[in-house]
N, C-alpha and C positions, 0 to 999 in steps of 0.2 A: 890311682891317686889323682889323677888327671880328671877324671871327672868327677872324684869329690871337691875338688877346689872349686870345678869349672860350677858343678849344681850349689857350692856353697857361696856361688856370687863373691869370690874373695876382692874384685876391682872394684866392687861397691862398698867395699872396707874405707874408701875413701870420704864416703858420707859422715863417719864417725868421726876425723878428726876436729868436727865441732865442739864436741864433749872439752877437747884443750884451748878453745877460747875466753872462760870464762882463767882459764890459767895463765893464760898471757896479758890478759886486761886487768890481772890484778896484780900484778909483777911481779909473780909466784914462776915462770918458766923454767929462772936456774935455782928455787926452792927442792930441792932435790926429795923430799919426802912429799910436798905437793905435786910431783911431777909424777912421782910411783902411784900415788893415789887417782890421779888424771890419767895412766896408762893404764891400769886395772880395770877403770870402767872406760875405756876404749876397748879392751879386750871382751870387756864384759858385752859393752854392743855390737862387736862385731859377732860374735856367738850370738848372741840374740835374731840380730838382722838374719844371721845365715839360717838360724830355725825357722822364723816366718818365711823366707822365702823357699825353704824345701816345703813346709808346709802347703805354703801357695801355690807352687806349681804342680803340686801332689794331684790339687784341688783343678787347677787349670790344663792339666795335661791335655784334655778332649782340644781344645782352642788352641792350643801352640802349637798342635802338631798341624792347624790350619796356616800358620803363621811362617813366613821366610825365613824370619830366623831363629825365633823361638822354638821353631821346631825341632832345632838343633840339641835343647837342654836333654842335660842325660836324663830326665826322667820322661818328659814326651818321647825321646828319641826310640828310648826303651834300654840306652847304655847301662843306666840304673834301676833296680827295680822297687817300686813302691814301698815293698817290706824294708828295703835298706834304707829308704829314706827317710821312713818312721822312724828307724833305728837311730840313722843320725841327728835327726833332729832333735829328739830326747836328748842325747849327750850335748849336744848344743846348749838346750834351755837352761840343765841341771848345770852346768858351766857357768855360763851366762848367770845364774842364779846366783850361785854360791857366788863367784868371783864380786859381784855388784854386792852385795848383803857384809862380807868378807870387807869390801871398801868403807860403806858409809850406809848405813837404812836406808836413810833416805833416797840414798843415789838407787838404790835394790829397789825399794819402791816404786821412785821414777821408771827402773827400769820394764819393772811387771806391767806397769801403766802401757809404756812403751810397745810391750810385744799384746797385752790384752787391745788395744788398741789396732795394731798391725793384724792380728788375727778375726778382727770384726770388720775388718778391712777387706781380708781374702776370701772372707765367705758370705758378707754380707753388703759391707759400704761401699765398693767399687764398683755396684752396679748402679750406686745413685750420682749422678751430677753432681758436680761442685762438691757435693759430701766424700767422693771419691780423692778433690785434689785438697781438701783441707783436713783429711785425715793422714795424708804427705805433708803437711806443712805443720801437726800435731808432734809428726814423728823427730821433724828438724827440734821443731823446742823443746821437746822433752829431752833431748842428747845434750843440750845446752845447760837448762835446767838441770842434768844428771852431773854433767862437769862441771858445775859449780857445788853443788851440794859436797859431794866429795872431797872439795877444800874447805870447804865451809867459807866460799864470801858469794854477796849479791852478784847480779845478773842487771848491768843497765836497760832501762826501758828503751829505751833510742834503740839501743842493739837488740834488742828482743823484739822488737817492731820490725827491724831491719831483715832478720833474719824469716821473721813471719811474712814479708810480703816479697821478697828472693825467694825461698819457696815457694809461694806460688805462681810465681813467676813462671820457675824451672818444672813447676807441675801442670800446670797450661800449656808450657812448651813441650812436655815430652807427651803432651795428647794432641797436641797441633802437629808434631812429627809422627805419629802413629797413623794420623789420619791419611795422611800421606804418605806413609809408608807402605800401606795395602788399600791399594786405590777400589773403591767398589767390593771391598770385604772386610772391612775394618771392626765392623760390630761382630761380625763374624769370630773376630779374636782377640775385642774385649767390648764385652757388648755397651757398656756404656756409653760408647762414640758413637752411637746411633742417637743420643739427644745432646751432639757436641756439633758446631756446625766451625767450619773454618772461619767466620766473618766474628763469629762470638769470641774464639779464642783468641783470633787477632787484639780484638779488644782488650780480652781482658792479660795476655801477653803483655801489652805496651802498657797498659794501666796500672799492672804489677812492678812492670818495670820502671816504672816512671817514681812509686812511691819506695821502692828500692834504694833507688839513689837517693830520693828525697833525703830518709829517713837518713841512712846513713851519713848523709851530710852534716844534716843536724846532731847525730851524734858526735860527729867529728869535731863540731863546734861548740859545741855543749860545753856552760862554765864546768859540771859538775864532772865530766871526764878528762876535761885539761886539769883541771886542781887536783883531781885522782894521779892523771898519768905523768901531771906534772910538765906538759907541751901541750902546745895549740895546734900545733905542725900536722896532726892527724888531717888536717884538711888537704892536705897535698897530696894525700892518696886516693882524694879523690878522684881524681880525672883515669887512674886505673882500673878503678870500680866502675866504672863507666863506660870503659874498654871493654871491659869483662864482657859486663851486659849487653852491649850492643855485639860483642864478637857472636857470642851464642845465639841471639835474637838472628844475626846475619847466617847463622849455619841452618838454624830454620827454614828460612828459604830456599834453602837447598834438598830437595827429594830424592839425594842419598840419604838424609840424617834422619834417624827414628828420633831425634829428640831428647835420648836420652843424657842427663846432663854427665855423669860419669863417661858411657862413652866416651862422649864431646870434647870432655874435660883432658884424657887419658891420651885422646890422638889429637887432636887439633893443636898442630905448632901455634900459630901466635896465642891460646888459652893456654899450653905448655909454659908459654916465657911471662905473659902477664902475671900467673894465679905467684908463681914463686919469686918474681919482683917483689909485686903487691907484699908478699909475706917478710925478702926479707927488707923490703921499706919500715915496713908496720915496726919490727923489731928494734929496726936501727932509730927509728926517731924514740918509741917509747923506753930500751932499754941505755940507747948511747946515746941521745940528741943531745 
């Protein structure tokens, strides 16, 4: 059991709680039939997620087992064997399916979007530049996009911009930490990072970040999300969002971190106390201010 969670990436389950954004910005949180519909397809992409990525390392096994740690996963390792990974992944998708389709079409549809997208990812897109980390930031919107459909309300521009250039933020960053994480063999275990150079992704690190907060601010400001949420006060979280970004950007620098933003997220104390302020900040001004 232990290493079907550990090959079904269950701490990357944490990517999905985007899908419940579009549920808290429309005041739907304590909708309680909103709320079962917005868990369904979390449940739905976290099965999803976890097929692509048995998939994917089915596919990458040769290169991980080159890799420090990736070596580790139970299908490089050899703890699992290919034939059961096939196995699982099927019951994944079929899950993953039904449960999104069961929700709302449209949300189902996003979702197939979602995983045919993620699967042109692991066999074909990850080897090209830049199409590698904006088929990662396809995957953020479409979870967003799926959580809203499911309720049936819109998706602000502001926050859809917001969340599309955080994403690639977190996607430049987790190949800026890779690069660094296997010094002088990096393309070796994903070969991509042989047309990524560290001076490029600095750039485009700080440039992602920079229109992050931008964006975000401006939604915070936005006539048309104070007259929605009913408070201006969103602007006060900003200086957390902020925190956020530069905490991560700061872990970067460091050549313990692969970059990955889950990891990051999961061990790094002050991104521990920010990420759950920030949230229940968010709540108390929009639900109690």
């Amino acid at each position: 059991m232990r290493n079907i969670f550990k090959q079904m990436r269950v701490q990357q389950y944490i990517k999905n709680i985007l899908v419940f954004l579009p549920l808290v910005f429309s005041l739907n949180l304590f909708n309680t039939s909103s709320f079962i519909r917005a868990a369904l397809i979390f449940l739905a992409f976290c099965a999803g997620s976890s097929a692509v990525y048995i998939i994917n390392d089915i596919a990458d096994a040769p290169r991980d087992r080159l890799h420090p740690r990736k070596k580790n996963r139970p299908i490089a390792s050899g703890a699992m064997s290919v034939r059961f990974g096939v196995v699982l992944a099927a019951f994944c998708f079929v899950f993953a399916g039904f449960t999104a389709f069961f929700t709302h079409v449209h949300a189902g549809v996003l979702l197939v979007a979602y995983i045919a997208v993620n699967m042109l990812y692991s066999f074909v897109l990850k080897r090209l530049a830049l199409v590698d980390v904006f088929c990662v930031m396809t995957g953020f919107l479409l979870r967003i996009a799926a959580g809203a459909a499911s309720i049936g309300v819109p998706v602000s521009s502001w926050l859809m911009l917001t969340i599309m250039s955080l994403s690639l933020f977190m996607g430049f960053g987790k190949r800026r930490g890779e690069l660094n994480g296997v010094p002088g063999a990096a393309a070796a275990t994903r070969r991509v990072l042989s047309k990524y150079s560290a001076a490029f992704l600095d750039k485009a690190m700080y440039f992602t970040m920079t229109l992050s907060a931008a964006f975000y601010a401006l939604w915070a400001i936005d006539g048309e999300t104070a007259a929605k949420l009913g408070t201006e006060n969103l602007i006060w979280t900003t200086p957390l969002v902020i925190a956020g970004l530069l905490r991560y950007a700061q872990i970067l620098e460091s050549a313990d971190s692969d970059g990955d933003p889950t990891t990051v997220l999961l061990t790094d104390l002050p991104l521990l106390c920010i990420v759950p302020v920030y949230a229940l900040v968010v709540v108390g001004i929009v639900y109690f201010g």
